[in-house]
N, C-alpha and C positions, 0 to 999 in steps of 0.2 A: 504494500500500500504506500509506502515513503518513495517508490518510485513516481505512483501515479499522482503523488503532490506536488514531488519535485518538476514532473514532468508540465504541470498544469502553474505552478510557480513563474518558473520560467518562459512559458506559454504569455503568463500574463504580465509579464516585464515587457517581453516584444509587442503585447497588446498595447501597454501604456505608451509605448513609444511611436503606434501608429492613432491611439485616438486622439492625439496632443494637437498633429496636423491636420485631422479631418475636423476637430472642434473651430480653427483656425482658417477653417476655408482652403488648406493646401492636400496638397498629396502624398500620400506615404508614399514610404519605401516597399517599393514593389517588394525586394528582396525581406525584409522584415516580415513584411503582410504574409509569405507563402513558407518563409519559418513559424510565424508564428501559428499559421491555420496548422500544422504539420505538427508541429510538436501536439497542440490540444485534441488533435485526431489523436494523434497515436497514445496519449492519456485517456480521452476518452473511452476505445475501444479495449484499453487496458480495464477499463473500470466496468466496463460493461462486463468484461469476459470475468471479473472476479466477483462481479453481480451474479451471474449465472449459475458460477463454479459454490459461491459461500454468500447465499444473501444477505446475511446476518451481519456480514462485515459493512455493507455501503449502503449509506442512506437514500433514499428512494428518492427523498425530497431534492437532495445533491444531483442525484443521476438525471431527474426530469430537467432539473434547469438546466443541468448542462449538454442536455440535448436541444433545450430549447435556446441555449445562449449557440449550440451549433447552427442549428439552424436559421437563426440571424444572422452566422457568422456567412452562409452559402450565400444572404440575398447580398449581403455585404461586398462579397469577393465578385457574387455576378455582376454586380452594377460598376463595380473597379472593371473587371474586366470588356465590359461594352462602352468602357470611357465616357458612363453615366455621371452624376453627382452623386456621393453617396452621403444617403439620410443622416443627418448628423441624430436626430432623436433615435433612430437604430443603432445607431453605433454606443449609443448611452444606454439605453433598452438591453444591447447581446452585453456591452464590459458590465452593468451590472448586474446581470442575472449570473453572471459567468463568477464574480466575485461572492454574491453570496451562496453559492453553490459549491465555489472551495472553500468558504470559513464554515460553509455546515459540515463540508468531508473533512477538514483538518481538526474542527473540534469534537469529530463523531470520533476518531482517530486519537485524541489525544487525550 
């Protein structure tokens, strides 16, 4: 489970780092954006699989939001990638769902 903090930790440093410019009216960092979608995929689906495997261990309340802070994250990356504007209230909408979703698994955890 210290993996899949660590993993979502670090997820959300590279997040802070892209909703700072999209609050700002600018553009992130492409390369930032598709680390950071990349690491929270691959936490997530860690989390998922140890849902599966030991329910008991991961908070259900954690695992919804942070399906639902992913699924912000897809309309997010599609509107980046059709060199749309991307919603700035979505982008506030996925970092906070996605944050309280690791202080419920870190404190479910600790």
């Amino acid at each position: 489970m210290i993996t899949i903090i660590v993993l979502f930790a670090v997820a959300a440093v590279f997040g802070l780092t892209l909703i700072i410019p999209i609050l700002q009216g600018k553009t992130p960092s492409r390369a930032f954006l598709f680390i950071h979608g990349g690491l929270a995929a691959i936490a997530l689906v860690l989390l998922i699989l140890r849902y599966v495997n030991e329910a008991a261990a991961v908070p259900v309340s954690s695992l919804v939001l942070f399906v639902i802070a992913a699924l912000g994250g897809f309309v997010l990356i599609s509107q980046d990638l059709q060199k749309k504007p991307v919603p700035k209230a979505l982008a506030v909408v996925h970092a906070g769902a996605a944050v309280v979703a690791f202080l419920i698994l870190l404190f479910a955890v600790l």
